[in-house]
VOLO-30373 format. One record per residue: x, y, z of N, C-alpha, C in turn; residue number from 1. Coordinates in Angstrom, 1 decimal. Example, Ala and Ser with C-alpha at 12.3 -4.5 7.8 and 13.67 -1.06 7.14 Angstrom:
2
[node [13.2 -5.7 7.8] [12.3 -4.5 7.8] [13.2 -3.3 7.8] 1],
[node [12.8 -2.2 7.1] [13.7 -1.1 7.1] [12.9 0.0 7.9] 2],
END
This chain:
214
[node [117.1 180.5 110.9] [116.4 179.2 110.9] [117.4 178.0 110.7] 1],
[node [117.5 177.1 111.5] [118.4 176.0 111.3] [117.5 175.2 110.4] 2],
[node [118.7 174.2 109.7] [118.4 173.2 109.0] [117.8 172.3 109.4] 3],
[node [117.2 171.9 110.7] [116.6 170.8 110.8] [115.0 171.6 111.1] 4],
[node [114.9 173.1 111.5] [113.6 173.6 111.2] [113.4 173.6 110.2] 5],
[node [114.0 174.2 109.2] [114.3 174.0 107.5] [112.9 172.8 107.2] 6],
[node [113.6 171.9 107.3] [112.9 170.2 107.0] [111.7 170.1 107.5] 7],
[node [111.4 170.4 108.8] [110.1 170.3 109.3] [109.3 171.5 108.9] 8],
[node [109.7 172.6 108.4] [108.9 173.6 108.2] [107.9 173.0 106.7] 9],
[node [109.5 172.9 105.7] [108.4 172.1 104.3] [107.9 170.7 104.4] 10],
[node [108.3 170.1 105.4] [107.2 169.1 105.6] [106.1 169.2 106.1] 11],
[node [105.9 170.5 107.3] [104.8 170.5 107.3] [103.4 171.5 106.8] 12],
[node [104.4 172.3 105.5] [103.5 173.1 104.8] [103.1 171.6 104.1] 13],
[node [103.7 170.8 103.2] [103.0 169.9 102.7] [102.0 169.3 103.3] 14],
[node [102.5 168.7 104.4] [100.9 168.0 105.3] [99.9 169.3 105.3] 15],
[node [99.7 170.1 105.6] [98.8 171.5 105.5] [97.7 171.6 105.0] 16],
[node [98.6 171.3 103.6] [98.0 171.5 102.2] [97.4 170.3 102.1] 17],
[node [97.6 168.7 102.5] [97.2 167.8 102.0] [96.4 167.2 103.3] 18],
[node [96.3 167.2 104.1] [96.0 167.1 105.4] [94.1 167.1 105.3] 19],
[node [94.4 169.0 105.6] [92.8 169.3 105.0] [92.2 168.9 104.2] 20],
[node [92.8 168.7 103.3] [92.0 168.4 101.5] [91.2 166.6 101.5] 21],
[node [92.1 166.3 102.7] [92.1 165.0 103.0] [90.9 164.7 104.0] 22],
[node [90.8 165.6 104.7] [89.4 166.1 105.6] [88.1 166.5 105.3] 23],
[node [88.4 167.3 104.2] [87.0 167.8 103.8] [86.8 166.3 102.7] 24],
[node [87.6 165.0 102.0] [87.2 164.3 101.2] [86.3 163.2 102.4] 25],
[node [87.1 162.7 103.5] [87.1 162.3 104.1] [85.4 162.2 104.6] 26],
[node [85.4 163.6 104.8] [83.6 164.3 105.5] [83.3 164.0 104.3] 27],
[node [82.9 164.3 103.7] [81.8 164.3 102.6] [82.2 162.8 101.8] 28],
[node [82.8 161.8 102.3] [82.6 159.9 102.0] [81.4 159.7 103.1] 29],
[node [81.8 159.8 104.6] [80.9 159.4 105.4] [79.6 160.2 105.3] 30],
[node [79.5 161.9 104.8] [78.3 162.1 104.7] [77.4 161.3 103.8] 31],
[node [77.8 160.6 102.3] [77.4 160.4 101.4] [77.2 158.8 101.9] 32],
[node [77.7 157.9 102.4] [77.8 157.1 102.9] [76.1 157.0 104.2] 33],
[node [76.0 157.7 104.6] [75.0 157.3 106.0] [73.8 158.3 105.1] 34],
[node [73.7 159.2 104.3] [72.8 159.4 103.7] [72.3 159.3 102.1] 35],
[node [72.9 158.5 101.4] [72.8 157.7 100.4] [71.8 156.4 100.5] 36],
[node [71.3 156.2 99.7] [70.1 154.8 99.8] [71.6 153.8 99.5] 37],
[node [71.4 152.9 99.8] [72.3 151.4 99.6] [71.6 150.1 98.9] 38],
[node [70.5 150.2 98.9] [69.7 148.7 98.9] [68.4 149.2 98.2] 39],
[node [68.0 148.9 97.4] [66.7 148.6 97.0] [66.0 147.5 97.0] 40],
[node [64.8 147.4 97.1] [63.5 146.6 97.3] [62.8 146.3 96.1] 41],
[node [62.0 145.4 95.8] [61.1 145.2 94.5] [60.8 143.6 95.3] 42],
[node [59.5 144.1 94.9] [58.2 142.5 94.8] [57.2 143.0 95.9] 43],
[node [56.8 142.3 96.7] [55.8 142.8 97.9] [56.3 144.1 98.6] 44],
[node [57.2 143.8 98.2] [58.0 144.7 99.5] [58.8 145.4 98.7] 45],
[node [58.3 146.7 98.4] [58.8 147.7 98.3] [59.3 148.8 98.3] 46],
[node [60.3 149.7 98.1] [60.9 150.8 98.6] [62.5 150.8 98.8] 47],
[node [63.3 151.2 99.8] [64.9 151.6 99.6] [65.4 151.4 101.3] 48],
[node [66.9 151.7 101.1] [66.9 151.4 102.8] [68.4 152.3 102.7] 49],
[node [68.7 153.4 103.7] [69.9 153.6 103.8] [70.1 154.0 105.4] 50],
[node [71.6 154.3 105.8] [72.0 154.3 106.9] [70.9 154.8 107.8] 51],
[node [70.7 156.5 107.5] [69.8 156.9 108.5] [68.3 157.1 108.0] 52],
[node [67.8 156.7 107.0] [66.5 156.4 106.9] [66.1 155.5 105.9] 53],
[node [65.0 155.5 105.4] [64.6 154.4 104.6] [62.9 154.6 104.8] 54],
[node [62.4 154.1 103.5] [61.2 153.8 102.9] [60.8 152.7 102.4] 55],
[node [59.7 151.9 102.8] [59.5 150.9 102.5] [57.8 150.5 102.9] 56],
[node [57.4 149.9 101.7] [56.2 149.2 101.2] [55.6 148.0 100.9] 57],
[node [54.8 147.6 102.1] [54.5 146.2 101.6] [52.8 146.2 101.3] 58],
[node [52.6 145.8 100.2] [51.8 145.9 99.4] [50.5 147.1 99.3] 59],
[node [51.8 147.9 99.1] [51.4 149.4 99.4] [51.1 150.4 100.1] 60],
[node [51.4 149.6 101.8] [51.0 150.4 103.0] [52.3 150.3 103.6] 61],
[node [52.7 151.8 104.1] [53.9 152.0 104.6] [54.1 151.3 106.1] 62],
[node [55.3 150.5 106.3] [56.2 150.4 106.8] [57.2 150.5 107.8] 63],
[node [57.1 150.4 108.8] [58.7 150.9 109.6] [59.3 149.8 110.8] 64],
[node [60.5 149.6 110.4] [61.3 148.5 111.2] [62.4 149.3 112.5] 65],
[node [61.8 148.8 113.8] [62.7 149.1 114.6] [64.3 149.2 114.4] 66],
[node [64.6 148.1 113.7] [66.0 147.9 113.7] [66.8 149.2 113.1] 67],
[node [65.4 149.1 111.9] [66.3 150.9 111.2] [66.4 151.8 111.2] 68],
[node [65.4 151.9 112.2] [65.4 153.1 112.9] [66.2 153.8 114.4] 69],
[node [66.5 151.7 114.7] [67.7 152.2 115.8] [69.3 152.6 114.8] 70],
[node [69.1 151.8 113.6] [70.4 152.7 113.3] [70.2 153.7 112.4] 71],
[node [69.1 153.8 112.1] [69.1 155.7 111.8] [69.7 156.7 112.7] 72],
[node [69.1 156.2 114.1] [69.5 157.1 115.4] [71.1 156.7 115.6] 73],
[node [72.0 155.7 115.9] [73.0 155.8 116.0] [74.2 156.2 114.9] 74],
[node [73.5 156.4 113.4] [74.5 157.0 112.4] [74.3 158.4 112.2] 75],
[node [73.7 159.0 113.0] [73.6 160.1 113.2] [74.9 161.1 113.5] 76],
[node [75.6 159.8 115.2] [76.8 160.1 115.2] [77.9 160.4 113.7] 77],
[node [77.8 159.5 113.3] [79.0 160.0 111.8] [78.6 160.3 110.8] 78],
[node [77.5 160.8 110.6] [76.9 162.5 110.1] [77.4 163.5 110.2] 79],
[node [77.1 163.9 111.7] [77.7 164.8 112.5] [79.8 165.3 112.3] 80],
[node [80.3 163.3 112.6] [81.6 163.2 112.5] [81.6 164.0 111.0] 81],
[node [81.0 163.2 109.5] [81.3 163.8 108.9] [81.3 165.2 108.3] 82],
[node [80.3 166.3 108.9] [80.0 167.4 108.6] [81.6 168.4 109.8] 83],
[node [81.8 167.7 110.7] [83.0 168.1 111.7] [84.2 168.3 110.5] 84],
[node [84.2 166.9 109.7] [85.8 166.9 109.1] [85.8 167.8 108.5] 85],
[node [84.9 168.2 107.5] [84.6 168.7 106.6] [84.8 170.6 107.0] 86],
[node [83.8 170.6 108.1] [84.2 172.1 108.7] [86.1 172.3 109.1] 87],
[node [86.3 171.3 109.9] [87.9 171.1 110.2] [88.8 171.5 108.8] 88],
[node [88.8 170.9 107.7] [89.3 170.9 106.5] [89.5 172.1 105.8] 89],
[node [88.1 172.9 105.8] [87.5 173.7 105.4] [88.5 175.1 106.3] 90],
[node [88.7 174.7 107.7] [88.9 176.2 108.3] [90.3 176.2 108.1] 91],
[node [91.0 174.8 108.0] [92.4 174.8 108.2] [93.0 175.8 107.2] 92],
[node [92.3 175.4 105.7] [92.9 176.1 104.9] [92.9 177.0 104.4] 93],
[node [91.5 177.6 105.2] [91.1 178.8 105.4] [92.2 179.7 106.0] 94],
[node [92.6 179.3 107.1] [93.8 179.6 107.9] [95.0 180.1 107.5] 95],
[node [95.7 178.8 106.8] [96.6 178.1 106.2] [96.8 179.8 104.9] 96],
[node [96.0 179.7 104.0] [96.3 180.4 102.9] [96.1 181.8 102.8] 97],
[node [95.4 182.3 104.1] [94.9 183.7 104.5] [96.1 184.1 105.3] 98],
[node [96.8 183.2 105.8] [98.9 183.5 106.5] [98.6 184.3 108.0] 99],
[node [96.9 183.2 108.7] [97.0 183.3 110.1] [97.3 182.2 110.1] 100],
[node [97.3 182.1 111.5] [97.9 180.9 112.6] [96.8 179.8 112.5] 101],
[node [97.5 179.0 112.1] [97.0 177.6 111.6] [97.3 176.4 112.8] 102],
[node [97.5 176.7 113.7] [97.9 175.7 114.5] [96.6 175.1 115.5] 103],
[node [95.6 176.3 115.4] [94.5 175.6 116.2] [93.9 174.9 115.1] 104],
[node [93.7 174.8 113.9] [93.0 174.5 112.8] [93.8 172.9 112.5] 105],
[node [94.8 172.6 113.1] [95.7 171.0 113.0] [94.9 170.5 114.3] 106],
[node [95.0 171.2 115.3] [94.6 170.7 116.6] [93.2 170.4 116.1] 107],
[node [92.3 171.0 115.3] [91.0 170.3 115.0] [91.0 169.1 114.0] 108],
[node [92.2 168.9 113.4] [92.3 167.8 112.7] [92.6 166.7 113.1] 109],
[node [93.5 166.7 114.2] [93.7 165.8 115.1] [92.8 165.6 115.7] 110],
[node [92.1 166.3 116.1] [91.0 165.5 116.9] [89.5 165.1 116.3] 111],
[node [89.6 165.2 115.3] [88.8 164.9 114.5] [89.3 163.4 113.5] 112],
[node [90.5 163.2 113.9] [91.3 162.0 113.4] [91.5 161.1 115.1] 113],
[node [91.1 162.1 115.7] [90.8 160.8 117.4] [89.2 160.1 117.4] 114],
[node [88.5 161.2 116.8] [86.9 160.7 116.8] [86.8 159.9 115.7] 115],
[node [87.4 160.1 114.6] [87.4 158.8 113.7] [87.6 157.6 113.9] 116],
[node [88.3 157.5 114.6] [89.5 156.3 114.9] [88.4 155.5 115.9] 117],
[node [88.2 156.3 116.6] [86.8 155.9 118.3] [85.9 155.6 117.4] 118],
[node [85.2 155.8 116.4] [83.8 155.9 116.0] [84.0 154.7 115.0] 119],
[node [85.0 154.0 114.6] [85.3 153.2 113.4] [84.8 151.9 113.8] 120],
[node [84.5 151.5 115.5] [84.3 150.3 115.6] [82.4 150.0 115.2] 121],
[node [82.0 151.8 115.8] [80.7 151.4 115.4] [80.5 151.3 114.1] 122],
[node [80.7 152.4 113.5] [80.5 152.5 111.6] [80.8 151.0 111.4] 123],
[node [81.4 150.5 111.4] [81.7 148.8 110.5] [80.7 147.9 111.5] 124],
[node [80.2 148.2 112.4] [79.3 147.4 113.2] [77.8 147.7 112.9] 125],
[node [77.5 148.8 112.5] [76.3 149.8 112.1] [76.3 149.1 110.3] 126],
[node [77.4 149.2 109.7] [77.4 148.7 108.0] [77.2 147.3 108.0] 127],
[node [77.4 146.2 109.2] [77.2 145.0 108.7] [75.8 144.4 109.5] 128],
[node [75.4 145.3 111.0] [73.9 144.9 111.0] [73.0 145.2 109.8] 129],
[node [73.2 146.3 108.9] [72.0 147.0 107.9] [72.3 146.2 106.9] 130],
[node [73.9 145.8 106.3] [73.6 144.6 105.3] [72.6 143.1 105.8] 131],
[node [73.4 142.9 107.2] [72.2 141.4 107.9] [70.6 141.9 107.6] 132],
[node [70.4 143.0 108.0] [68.8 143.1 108.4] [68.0 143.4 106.7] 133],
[node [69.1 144.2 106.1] [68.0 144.5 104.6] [68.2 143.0 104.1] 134],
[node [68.9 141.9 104.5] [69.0 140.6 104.1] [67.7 140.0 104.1] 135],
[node [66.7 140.5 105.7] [65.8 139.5 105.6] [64.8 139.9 105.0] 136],
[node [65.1 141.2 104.4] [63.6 141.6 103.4] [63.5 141.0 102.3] 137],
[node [64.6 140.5 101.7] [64.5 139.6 100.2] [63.7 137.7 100.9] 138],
[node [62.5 138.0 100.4] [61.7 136.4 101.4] [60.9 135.8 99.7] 139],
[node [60.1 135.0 100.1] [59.5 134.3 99.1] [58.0 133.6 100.2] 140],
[node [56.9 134.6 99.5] [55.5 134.0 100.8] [54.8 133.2 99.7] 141],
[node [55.3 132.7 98.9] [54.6 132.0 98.2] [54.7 130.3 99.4] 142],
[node [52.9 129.6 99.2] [52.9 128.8 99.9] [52.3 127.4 99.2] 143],
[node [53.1 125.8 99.2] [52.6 124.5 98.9] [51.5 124.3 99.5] 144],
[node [50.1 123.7 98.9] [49.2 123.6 99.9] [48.8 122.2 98.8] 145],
[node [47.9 121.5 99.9] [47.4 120.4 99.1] [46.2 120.4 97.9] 146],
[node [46.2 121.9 97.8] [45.6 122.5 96.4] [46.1 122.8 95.4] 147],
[node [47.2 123.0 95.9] [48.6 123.8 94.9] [49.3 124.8 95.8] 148],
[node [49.7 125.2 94.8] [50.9 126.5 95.3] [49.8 128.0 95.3] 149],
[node [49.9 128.6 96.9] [49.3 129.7 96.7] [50.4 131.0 96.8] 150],
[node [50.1 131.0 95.5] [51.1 132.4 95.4] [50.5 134.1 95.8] 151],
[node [51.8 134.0 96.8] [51.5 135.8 97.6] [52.5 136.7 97.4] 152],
[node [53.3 135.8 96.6] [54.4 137.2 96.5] [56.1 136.7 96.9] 153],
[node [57.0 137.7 96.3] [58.2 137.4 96.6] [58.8 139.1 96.8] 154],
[node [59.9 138.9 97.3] [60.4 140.3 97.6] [62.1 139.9 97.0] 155],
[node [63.0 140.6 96.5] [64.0 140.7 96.4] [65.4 142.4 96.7] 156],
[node [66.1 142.1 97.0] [66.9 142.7 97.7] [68.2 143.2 96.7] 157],
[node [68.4 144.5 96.0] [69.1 145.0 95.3] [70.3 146.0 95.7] 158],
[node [71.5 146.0 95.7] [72.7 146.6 95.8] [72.5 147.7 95.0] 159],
[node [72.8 149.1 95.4] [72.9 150.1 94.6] [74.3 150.5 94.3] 160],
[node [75.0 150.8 93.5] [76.1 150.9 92.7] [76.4 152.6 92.7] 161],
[node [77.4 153.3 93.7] [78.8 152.6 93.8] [78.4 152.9 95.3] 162],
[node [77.2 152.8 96.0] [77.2 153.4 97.8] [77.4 151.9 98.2] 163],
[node [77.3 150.5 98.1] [77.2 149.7 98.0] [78.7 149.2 98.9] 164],
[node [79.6 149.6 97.6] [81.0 149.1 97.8] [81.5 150.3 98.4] 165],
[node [81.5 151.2 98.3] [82.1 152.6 99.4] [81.3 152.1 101.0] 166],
[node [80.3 151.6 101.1] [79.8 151.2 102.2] [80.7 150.1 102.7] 167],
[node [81.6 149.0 102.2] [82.2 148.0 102.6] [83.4 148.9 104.0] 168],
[node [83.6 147.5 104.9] [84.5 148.4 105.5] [85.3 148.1 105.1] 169],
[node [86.2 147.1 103.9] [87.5 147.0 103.4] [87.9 148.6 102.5] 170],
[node [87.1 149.3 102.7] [87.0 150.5 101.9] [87.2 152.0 102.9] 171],
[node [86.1 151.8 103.7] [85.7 152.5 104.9] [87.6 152.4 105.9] 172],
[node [87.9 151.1 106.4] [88.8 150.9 107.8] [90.2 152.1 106.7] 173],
[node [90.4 151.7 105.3] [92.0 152.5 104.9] [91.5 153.7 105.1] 174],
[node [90.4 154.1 104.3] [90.2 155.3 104.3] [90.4 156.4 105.6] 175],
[node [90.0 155.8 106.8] [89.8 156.3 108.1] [91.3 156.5 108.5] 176],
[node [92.0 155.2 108.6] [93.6 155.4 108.8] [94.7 156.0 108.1] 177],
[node [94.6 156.1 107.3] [94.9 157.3 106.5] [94.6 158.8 106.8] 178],
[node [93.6 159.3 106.9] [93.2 160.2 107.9] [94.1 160.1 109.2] 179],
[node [93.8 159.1 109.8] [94.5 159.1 111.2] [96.1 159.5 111.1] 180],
[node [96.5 158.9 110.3] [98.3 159.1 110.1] [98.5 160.3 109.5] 181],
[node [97.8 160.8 108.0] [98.2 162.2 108.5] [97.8 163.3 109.6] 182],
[node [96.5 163.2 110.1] [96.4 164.2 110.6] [97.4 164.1 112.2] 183],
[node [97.7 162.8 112.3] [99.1 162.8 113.6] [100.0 163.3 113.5] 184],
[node [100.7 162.9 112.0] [101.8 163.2 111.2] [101.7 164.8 111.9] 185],
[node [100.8 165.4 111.4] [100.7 167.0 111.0] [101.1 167.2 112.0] 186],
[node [99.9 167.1 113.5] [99.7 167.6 114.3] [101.5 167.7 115.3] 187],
[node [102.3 166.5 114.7] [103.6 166.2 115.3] [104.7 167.4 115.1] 188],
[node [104.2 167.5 113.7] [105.3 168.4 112.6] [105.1 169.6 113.5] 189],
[node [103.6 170.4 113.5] [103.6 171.3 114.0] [104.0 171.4 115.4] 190],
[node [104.0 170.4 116.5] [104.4 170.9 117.7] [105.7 170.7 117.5] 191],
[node [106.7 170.1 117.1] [108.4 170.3 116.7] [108.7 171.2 116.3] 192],
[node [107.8 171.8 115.4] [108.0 173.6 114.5] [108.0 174.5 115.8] 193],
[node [107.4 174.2 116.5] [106.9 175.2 117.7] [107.7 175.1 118.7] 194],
[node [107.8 174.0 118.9] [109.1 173.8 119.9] [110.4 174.5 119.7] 195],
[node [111.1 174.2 117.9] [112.4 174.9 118.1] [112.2 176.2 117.9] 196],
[node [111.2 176.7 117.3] [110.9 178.2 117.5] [111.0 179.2 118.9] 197],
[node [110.4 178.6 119.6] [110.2 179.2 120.5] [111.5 178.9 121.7] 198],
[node [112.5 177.7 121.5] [113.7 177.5 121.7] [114.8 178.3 121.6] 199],
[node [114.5 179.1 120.1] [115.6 180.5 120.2] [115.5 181.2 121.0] 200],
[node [114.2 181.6 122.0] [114.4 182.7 122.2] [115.0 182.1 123.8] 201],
[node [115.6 183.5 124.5] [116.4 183.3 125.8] [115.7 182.9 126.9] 202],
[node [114.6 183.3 127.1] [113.6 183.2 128.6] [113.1 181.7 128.1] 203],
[node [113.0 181.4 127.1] [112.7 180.1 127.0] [113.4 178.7 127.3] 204],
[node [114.8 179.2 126.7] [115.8 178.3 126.8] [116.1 178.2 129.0] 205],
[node [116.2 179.6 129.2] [116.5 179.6 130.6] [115.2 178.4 131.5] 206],
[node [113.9 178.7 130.8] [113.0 178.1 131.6] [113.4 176.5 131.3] 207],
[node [113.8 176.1 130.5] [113.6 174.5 129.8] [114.9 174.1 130.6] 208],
[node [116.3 174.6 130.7] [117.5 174.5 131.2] [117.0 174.1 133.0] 209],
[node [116.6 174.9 133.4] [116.1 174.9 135.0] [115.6 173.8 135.1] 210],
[node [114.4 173.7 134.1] [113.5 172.3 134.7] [114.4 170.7 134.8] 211],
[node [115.2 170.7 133.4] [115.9 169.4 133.8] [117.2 169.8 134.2] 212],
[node [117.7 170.8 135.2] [118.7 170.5 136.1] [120.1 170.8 135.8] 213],
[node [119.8 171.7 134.5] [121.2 171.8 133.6] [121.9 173.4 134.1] 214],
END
């Protein structure tokens, strides 16, 4: 083994090891994230609100808002994404530590670091309509009349602590790219490992020699 396999070999047992661990954290933010409540309710209007569902009560009789239920249906998608990383994470190192071939198990991290990357415009577009929309549930129906004030009620709108700020995308965009860099990183290491490997041998070198003309 040459020295410059050498380097890429322990670089890419490190990424391996930190890669997946990185995947399965990765999956289970966004699971916790789209199924976690975010917001609570109090006054006329009560009950909770999270990515893909939510419960809510006005003055006792249930409730249901198109809006959140169109993005219940579209965070479904990174549900799904996150239950992917997590399997991905999970088999790599499965792989990885059992001393089979781990090279399809990068190839699912990579591409599970392409569907992140694709899916990142909606997640941050999905987290800032549900903060706009649980906005308009915090109201005040109390009304001035030339009798007085006829009071019906107020609603207010509460942050839950810590899905709240893990919901931000200044939280959400590192976390994602991060993912994305290593699992490229990896996915690189490993095709260069493979490449000079399979470079020693003779039918190989003769076929690579042919093609560019040497």
């Amino acid at each position: 083994m040459s020295r410059e396999e050498l380097i890429l070999v322990k670089r890419l047992r490190k990424l391996i090891t930190l890669t997946p661990t990185y995947s399965i954290f990765l999956g289970i933010y966004l699971i916790y994230l789209v199924a976690t409540p975010v917001y609570v309710v109090d006054g006329v209007v009560k009950g909770y609100v999270a990515m893909t569902h939510h419960e809510l009560l006005f003055y006792g009789a249930s409730v249901r808002y198109d809006t959140f239920l169109s993005l219940s249906f579209l965070s479904l998608s990174i549900l799904v994404l996150g239950m992917y990383l997590v399997f991905a994470g999970a088999s790599t190192h499965y792989l990885f530590f059992s001393g089979r071939d781990f090279s399809t198990g990068v190839k699912w991290l990579f591409g599970g670091a392409l569907s992140a990357l694709a899916s990142l415009g909606l997640t941050s577009a999905l987290i800032s309509k549900l903060a706009a929309t649980t906005a308009l549930l915090s109201m005040n129906l109390n009304q001035v009349t030339s009798a007085g004030i006829l009071y019906l009620g107020t609603s207010r709108v509460f942050p839950i602590y810590p899905a709240c700020y893990l919901l931000s995308p200044l939280v959400l965009i590192p976390a994602t790219l991060t993912y994305v860099i290593l699992a490229t990183a990896t996915y690189l290491h490993e095709v260069m490992v493979e490449e000079l490997r399979l470079a020693r041998y003779p039918p190989f070198r003769e076929i690579k020699y042919r093609i560019v003309g040497s």
